[in-house]
LUMSEMAR-555919 format. One record per residue (C-alpha): residue number from 0; x, y negated, z negated. Coordinates in steps of 0.02 Angstrom, whole numbers, always signed. Layout:
<site lumgu="NUM" px="X" py="Y" pz="Z"/>
...
***
This chain:
<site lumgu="0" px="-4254" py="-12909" pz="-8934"/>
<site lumgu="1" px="-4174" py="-12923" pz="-9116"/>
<site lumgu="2" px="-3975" py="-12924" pz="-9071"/>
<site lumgu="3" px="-3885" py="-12772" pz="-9148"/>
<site lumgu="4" px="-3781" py="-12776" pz="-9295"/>
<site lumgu="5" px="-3601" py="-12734" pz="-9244"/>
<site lumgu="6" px="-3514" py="-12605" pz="-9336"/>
<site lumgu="7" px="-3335" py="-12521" pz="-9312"/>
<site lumgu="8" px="-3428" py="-12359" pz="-9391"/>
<site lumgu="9" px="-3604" py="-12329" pz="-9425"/>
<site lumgu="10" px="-3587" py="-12195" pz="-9564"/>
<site lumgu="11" px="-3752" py="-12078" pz="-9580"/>
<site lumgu="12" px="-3794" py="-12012" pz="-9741"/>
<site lumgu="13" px="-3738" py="-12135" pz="-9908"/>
<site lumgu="14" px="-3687" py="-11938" pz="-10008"/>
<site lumgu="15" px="-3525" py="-11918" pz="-10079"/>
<site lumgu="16" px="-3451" py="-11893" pz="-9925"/>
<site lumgu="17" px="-3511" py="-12045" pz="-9839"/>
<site lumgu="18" px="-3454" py="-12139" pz="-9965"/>
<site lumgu="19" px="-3284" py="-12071" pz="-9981"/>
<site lumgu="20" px="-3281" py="-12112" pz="-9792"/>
<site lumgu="21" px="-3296" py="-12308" pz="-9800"/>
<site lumgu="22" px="-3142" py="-12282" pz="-9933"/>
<site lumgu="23" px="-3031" py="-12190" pz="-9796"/>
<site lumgu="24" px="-3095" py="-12304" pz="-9659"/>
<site lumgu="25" px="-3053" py="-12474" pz="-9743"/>
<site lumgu="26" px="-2882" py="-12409" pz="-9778"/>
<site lumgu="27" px="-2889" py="-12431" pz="-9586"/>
<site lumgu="28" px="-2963" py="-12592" pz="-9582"/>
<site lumgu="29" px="-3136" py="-12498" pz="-9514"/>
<site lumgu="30" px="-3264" py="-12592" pz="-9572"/>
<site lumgu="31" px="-3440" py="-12466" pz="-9595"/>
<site lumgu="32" px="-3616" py="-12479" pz="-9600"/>
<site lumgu="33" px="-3723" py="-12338" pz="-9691"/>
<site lumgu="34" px="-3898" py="-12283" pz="-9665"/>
<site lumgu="35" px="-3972" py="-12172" pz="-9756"/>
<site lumgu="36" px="-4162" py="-12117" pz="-9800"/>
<site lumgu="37" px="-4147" py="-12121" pz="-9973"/>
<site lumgu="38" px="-4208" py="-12285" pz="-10076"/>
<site lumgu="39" px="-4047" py="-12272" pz="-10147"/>
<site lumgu="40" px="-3839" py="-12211" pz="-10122"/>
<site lumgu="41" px="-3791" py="-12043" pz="-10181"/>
<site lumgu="42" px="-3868" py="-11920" pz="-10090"/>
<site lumgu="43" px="-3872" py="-11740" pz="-10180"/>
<site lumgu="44" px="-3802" py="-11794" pz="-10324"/>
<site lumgu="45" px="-3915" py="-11941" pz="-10362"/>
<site lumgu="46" px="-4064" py="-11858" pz="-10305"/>
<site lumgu="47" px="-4063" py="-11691" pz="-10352"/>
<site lumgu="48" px="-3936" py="-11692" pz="-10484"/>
<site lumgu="49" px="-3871" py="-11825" pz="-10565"/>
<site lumgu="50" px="-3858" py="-11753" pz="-10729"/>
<site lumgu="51" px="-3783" py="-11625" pz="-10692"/>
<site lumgu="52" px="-3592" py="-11578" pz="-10713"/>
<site lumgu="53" px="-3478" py="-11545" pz="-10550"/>
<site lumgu="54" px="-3309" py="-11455" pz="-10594"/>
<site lumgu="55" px="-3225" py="-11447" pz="-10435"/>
<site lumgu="56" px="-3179" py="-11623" pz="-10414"/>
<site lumgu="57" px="-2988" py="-11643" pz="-10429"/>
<site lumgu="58" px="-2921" py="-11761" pz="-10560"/>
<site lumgu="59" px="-3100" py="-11739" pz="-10660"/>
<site lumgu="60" px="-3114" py="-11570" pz="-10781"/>
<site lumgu="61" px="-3309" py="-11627" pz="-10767"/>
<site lumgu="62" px="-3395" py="-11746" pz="-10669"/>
<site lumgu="63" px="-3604" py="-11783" pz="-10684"/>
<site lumgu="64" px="-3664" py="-11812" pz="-10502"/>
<site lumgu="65" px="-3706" py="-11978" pz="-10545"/>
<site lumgu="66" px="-3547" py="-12027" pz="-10625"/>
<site lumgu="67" px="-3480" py="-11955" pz="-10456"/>
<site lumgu="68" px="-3563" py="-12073" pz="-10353"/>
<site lumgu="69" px="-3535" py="-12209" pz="-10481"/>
<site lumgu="70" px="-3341" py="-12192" pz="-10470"/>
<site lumgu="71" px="-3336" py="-12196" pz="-10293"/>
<site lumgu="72" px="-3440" py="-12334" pz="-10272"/>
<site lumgu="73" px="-3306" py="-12417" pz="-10359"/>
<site lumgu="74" px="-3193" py="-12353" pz="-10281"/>
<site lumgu="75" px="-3269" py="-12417" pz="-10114"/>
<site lumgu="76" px="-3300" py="-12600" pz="-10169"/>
<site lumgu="77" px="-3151" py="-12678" pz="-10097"/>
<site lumgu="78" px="-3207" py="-12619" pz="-9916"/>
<site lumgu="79" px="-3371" py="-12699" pz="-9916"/>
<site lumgu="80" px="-3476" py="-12573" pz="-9838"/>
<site lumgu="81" px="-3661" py="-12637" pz="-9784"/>
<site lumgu="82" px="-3805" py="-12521" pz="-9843"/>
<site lumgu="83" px="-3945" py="-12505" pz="-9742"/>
<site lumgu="84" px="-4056" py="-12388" pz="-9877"/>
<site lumgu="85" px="-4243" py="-12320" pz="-9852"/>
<site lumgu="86" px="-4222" py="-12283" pz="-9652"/>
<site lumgu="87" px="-4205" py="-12146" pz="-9540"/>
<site lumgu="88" px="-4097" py="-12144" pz="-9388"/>
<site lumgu="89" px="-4197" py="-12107" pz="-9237"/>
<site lumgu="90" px="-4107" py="-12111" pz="-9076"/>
<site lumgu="91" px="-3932" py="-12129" pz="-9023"/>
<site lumgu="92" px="-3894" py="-12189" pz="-8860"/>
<site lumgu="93" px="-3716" py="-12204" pz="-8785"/>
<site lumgu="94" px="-3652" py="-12349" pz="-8693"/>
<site lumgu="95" px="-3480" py="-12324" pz="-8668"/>
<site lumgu="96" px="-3354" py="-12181" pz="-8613"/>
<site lumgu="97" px="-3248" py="-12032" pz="-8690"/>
<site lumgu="98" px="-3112" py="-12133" pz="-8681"/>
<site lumgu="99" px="-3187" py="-12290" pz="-8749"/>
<site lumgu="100" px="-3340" py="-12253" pz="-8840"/>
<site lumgu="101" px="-3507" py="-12369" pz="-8909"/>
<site lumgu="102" px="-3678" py="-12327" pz="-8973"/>
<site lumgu="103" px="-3837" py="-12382" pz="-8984"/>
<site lumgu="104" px="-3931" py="-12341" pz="-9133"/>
<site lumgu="105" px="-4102" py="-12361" pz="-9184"/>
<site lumgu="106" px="-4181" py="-12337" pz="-9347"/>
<site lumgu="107" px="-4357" py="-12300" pz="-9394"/>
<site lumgu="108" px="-4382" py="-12456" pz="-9489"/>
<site lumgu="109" px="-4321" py="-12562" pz="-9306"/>
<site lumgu="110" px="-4146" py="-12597" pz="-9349"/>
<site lumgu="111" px="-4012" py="-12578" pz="-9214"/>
<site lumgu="112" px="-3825" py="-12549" pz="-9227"/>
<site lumgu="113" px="-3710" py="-12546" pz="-9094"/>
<site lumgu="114" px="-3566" py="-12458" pz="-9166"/>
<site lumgu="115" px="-3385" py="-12394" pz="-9086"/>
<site lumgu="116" px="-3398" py="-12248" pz="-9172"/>
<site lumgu="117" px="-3516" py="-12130" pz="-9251"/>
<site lumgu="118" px="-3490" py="-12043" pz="-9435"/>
<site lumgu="119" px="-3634" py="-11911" pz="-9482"/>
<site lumgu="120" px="-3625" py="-11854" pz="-9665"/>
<site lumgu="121" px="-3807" py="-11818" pz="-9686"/>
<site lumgu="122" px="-3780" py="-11653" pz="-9795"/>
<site lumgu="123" px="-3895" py="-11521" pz="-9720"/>
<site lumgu="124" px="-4007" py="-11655" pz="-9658"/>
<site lumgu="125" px="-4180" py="-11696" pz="-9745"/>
<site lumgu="126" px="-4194" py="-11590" pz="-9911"/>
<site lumgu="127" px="-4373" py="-11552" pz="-9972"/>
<site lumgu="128" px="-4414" py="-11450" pz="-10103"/>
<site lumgu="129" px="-4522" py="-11295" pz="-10097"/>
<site lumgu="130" px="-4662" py="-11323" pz="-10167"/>
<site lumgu="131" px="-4752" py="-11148" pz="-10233"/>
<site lumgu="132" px="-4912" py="-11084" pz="-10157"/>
<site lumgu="133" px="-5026" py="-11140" pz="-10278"/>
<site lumgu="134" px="-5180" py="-11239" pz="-10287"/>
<site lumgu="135" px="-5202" py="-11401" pz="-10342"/>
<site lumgu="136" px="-5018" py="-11423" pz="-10382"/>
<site lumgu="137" px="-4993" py="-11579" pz="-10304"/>
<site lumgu="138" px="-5123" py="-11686" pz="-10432"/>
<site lumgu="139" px="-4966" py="-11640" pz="-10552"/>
<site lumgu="140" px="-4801" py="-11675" pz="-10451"/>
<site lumgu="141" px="-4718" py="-11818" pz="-10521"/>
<site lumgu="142" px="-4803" py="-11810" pz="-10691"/>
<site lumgu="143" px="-4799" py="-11622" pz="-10742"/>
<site lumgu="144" px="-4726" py="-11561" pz="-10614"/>
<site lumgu="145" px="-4546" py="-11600" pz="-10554"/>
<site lumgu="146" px="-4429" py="-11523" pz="-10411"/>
<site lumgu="147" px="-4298" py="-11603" pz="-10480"/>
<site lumgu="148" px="-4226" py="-11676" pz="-10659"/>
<site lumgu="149" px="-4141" py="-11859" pz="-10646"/>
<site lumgu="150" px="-4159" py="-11899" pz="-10819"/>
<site lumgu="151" px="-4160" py="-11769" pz="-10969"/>
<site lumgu="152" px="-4242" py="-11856" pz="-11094"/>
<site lumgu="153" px="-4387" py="-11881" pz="-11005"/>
<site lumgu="154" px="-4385" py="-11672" pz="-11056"/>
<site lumgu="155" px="-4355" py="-11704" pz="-11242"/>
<site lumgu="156" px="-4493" py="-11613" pz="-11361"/>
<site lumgu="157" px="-4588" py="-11552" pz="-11209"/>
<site lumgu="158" px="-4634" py="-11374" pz="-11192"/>
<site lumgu="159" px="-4550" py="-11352" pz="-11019"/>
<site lumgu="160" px="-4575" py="-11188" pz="-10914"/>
<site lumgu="161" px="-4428" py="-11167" pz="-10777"/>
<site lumgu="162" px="-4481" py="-11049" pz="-10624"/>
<site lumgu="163" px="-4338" py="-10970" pz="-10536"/>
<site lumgu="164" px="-4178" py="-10826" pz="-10534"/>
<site lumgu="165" px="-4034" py="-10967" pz="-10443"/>
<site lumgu="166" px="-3933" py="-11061" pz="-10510"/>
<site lumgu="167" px="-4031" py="-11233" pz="-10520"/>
<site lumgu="168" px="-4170" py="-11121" pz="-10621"/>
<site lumgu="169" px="-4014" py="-11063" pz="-10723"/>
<site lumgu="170" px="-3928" py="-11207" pz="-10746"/>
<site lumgu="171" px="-4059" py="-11317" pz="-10779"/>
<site lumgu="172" px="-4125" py="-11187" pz="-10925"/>
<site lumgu="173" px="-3956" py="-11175" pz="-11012"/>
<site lumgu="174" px="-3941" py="-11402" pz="-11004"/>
<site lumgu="175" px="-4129" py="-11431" pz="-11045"/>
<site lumgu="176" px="-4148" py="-11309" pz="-11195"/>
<site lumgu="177" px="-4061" py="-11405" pz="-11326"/>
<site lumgu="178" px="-4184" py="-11555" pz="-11294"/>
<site lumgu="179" px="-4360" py="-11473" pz="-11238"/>
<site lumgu="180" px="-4459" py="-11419" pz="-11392"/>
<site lumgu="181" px="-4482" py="-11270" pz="-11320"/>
<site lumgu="182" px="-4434" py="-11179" pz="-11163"/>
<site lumgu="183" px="-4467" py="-11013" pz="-11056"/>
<site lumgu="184" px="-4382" py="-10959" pz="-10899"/>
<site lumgu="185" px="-4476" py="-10852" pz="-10799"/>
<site lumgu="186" px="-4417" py="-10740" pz="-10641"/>
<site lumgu="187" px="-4499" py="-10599" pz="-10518"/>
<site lumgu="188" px="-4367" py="-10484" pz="-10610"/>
<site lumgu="189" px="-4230" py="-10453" pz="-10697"/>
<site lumgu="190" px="-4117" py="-10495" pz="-10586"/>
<site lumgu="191" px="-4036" py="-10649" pz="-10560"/>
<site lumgu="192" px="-3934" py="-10732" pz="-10407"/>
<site lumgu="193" px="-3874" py="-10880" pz="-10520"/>
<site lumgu="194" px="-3683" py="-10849" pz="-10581"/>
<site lumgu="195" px="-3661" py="-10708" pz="-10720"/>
<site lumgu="196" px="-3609" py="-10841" pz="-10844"/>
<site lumgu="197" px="-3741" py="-10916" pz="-10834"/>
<site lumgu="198" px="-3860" py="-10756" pz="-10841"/>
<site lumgu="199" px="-3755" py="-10718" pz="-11007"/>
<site lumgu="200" px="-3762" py="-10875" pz="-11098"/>
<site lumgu="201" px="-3985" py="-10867" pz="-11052"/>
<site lumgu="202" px="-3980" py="-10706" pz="-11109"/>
<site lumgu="203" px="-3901" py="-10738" pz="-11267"/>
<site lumgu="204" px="-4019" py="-10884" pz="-11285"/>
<site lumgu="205" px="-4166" py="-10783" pz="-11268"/>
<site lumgu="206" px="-4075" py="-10646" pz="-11404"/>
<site lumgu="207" px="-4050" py="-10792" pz="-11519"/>
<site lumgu="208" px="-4255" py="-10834" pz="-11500"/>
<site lumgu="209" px="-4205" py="-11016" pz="-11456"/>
<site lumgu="210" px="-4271" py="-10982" pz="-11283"/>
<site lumgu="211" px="-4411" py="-10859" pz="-11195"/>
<site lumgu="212" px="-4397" py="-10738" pz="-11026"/>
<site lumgu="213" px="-4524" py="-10666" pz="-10961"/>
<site lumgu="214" px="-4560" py="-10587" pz="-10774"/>
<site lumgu="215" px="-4716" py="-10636" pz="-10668"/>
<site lumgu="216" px="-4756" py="-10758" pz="-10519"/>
<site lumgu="217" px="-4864" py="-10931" pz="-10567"/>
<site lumgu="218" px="-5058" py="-10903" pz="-10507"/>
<site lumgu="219" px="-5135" py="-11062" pz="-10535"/>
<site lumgu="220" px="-5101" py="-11222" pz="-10647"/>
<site lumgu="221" px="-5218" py="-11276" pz="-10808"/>
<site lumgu="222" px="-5242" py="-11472" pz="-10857"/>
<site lumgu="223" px="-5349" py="-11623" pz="-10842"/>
<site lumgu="224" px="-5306" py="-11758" pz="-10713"/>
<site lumgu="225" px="-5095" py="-11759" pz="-10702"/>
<site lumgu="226" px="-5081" py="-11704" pz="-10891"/>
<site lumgu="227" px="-5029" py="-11513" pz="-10863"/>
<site lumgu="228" px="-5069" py="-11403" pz="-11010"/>
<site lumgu="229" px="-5032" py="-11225" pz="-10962"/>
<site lumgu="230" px="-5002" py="-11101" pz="-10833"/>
<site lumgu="231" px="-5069" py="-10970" pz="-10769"/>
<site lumgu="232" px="-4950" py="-10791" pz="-10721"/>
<site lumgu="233" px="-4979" py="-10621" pz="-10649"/>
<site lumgu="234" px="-4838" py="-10520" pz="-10737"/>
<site lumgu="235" px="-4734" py="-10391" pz="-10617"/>
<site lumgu="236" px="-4855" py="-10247" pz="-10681"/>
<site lumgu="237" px="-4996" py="-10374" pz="-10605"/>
<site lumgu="238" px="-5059" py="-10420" pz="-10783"/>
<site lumgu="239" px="-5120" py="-10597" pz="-10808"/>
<site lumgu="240" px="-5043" py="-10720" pz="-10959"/>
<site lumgu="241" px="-5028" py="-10881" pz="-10996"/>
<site lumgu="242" px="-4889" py="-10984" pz="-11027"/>
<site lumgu="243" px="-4920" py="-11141" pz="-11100"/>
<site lumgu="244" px="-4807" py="-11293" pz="-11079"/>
<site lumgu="245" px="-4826" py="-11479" pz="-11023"/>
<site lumgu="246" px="-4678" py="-11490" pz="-10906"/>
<site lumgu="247" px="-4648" py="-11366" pz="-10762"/>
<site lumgu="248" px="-4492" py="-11343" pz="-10651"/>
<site lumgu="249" px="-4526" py="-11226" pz="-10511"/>
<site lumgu="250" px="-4323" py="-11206" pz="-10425"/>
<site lumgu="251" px="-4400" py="-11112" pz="-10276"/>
<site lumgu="252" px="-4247" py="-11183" pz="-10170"/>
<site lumgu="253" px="-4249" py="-11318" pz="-10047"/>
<site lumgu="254" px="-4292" py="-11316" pz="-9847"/>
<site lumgu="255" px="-4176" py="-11414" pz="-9747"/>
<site lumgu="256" px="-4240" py="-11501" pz="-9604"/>
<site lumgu="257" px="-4099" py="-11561" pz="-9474"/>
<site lumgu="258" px="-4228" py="-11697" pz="-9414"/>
<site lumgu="259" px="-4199" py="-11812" pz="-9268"/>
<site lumgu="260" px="-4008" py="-11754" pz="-9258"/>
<site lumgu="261" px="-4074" py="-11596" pz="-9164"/>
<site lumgu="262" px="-4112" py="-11698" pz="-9006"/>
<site lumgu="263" px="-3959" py="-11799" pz="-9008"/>
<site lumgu="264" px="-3865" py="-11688" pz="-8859"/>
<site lumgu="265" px="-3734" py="-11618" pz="-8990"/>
<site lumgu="266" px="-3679" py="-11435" pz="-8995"/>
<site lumgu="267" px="-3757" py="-11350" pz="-9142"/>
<site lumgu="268" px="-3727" py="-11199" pz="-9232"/>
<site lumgu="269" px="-3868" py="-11115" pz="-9327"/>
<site lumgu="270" px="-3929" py="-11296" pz="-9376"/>
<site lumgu="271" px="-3784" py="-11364" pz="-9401"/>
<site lumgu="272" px="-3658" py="-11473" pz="-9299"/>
<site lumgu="273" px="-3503" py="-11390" pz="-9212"/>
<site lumgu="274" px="-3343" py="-11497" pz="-9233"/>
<site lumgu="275" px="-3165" py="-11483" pz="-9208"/>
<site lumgu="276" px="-3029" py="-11439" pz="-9361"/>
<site lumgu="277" px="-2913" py="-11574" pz="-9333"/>
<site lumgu="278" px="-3018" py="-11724" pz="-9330"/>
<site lumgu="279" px="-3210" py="-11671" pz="-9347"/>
<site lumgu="280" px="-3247" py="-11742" pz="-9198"/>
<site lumgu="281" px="-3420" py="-11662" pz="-9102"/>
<site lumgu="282" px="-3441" py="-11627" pz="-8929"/>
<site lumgu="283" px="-3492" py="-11815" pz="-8904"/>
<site lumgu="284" px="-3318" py="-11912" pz="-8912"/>
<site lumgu="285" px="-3351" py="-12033" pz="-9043"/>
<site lumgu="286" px="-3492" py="-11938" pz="-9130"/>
<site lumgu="287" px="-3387" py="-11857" pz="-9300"/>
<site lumgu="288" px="-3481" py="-11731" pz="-9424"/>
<site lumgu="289" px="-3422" py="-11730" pz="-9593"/>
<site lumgu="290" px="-3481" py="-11629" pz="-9741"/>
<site lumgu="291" px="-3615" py="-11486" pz="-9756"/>
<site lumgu="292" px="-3684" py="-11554" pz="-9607"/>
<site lumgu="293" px="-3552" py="-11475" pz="-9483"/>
<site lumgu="294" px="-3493" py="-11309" pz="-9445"/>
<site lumgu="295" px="-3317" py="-11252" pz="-9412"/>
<site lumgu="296" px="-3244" py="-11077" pz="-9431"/>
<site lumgu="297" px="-3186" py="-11036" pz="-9627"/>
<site lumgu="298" px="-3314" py="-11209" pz="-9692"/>
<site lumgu="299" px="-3320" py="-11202" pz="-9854"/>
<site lumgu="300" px="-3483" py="-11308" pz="-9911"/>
<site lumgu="301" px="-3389" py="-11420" pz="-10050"/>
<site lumgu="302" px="-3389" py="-11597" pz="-10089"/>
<site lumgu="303" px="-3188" py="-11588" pz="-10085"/>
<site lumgu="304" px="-3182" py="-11500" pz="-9917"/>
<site lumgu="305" px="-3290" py="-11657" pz="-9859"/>
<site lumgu="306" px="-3171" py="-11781" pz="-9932"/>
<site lumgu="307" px="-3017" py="-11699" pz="-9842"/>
<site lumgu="308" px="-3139" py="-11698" pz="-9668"/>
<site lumgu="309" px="-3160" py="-11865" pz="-9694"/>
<site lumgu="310" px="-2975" py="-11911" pz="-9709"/>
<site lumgu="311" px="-2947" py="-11824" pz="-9559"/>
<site lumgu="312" px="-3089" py="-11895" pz="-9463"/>
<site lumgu="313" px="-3048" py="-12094" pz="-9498"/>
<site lumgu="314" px="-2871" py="-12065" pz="-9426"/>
<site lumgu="315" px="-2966" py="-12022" pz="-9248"/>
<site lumgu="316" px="-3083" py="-12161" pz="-9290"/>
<site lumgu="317" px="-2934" py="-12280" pz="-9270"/>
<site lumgu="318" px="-2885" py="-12239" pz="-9119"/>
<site lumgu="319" px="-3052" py="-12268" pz="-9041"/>
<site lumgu="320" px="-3074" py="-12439" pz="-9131"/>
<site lumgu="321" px="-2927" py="-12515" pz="-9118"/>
<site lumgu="322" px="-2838" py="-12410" pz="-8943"/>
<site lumgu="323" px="-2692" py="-12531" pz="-8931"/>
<site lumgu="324" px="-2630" py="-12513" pz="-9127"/>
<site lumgu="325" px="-2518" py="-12392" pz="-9162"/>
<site lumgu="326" px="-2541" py="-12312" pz="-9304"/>
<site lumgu="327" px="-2432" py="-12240" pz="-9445"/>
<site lumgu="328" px="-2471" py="-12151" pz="-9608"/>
<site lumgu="329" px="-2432" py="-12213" pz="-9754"/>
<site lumgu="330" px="-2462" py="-12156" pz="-9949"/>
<site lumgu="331" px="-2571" py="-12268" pz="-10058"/>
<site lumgu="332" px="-2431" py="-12254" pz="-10184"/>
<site lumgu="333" px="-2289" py="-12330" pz="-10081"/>
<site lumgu="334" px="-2374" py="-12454" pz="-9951"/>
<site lumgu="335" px="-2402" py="-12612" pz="-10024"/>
<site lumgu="336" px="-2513" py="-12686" pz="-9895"/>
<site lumgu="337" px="-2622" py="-12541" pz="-9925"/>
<site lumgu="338" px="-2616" py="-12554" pz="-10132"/>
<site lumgu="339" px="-2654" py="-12762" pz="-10066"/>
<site lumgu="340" px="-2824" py="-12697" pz="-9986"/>
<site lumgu="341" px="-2857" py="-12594" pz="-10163"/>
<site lumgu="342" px="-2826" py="-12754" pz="-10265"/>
<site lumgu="343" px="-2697" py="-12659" pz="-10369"/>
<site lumgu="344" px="-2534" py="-12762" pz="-10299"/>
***
């Protein structure tokens, strides 16, 4: 048997606020491992939307997702994190006690980590898109058809058709119609659960004839091989037309599978896991659950509510790593060992 790679923290989920983590934890002198089953780090905001600009992050008026992840990748370099990308944890076994906790931890691809403490930050678990009920549409995903936008040019001077009333539908209308040679947004109704200033600035789009709205469901997809052409819509008065367009965006949410963290013995809460409020800690001493991923009472699902759950959560992680080292805050501003570890003394 392969011997296990030894970890102060195996971190779950390489998002935001994984990342973040590895920055609070080497101010510790925690060193961290990541898994994650993404090809690459940055959860939500890499995968879903990288493009797109974040205005709740203190310090930045705006923020793409990717430049997000970008930053605190940077930010985490002096730490040395180890990323082990492309894999799915599987099983978690525990070897030691509540007092002095270790894990075993096996991945889908046959790695093994055995790991003091655990760190899940795995968003709402597995995102996948859903895909509408129409035939044939997967000869077109990747091609035509797209769940997600990572890069906008590849949207320039296409005739793009955006399916959806949230705000991914919404936003991604109001970024992509400056490049896309043409565009149309199309909804059940008139009625809209993306923000109102959004709804405005589409609707004065669509006033200005720079965009098109119209109300219908899709009802089957025209094209040759992955090459779509048109679409095909029954309108809300059951009416057929045609939309034609070579790019099509269907933002009919995302289902959010929990995965193999449902049979790990933690308490959940409506799919989510239960923690504590002062250090985030599950009912498995050791096990911590930061970010969407955990439920508390007043959780507000933010990427800044996840960085101040991870600050709280490495402080416990210390005690459990190193039991016999006292501990004493310090600010990054004033402690020069800690500006030392930064590379900034």
């Amino acid at each position: 048997m392969t011997n296990p790679i030894e970890t102060d923290c195996l971190i779950i989920g390489a998002g935001p606020v994984g990342l973040f983590a590895v920055f609070e934890l080497g101010l510790l002198d925690i060193k961290a491992h990541l898994v994650d089953i993404l090809p690459k780090v940055g959860g939500q905001c890499s995968e879903l939307y990288p493009e797109k600009p974040i205005y709740d992050i203190p310090g930045f008026p705006s923020v793409s997702g990717q430049g997000l992840v970008d930053n605190l990748m940077k930010q985490i370099e002096p730490f040395g994190a180890t990323y082990h990308l492309g894999q799915q944890v599987d099983a978690v076994e525990v070897l030691g006690t509540a007092e002095k906790p270790l894990f075993r931890v096996t991945t889908d691809a046959g790695e093994v980590f055995q790991a003091k403490t655990i760190a899940v930050a795995a968003g709402g678990g597995s995102f996948q898109p859903k895909r509408p009920p129409v035939a044939g549409i997967e000869a077109y995903e990747g091609h035509s058809v797209h769940y997600a936008v990572r890069k906008i040019e590849h949207f320039r001077d296409r005739d793009v058709f955006i399916v959806g009333g949230g705000d991914s539908a919404l936003d991604w209308t109001l970024s992509l119609q400056p490049v896309a040679r043409s565009l149309t947004l199309m909804h059940r109704r008139d009625e809209f659960r993306a923000a109102p200033h959004s709804v405005e600035q589409m609707r004065a789009l669509v006033a200005a004839d720079k965009m098109k709205l119209v109300f219908g469901q899709i009802a089957a997809l025209e094209g040759e091989g992955a090459a779509l052409s048109a679409v095909q819509c029954r309108g809300s008065d059951g009416q057929p037309f045609t939309i034609a367009c070579d790019r099509l965006l269907p933002f009919f949410g995302l289902t959010m599978k929990l995965g193999p963290i449902a049979a790990w013995g933690l308490n959940l809460h409506e799919n989510l896991i239960a923690v504590d409020t002062e250090k985030f800690e599950t009912s498995t001493p050791g096990i911590f659950a930061i970010g969407d991923i955990n439920w508390y009472p007043g959780k507000l699902k933010l990427i800044l509510s996840g960085f101040h759950e991870a600050a709280l959560f490495a402080q416990k992680a210390h005690r459990y790593v190193y039991p016999d080292r006292r501990l004493t805050f310090q600010y990054t501003t004033s402690s020069t060992s800690l500006q030392k570890k930064l590379g900034v003394a």
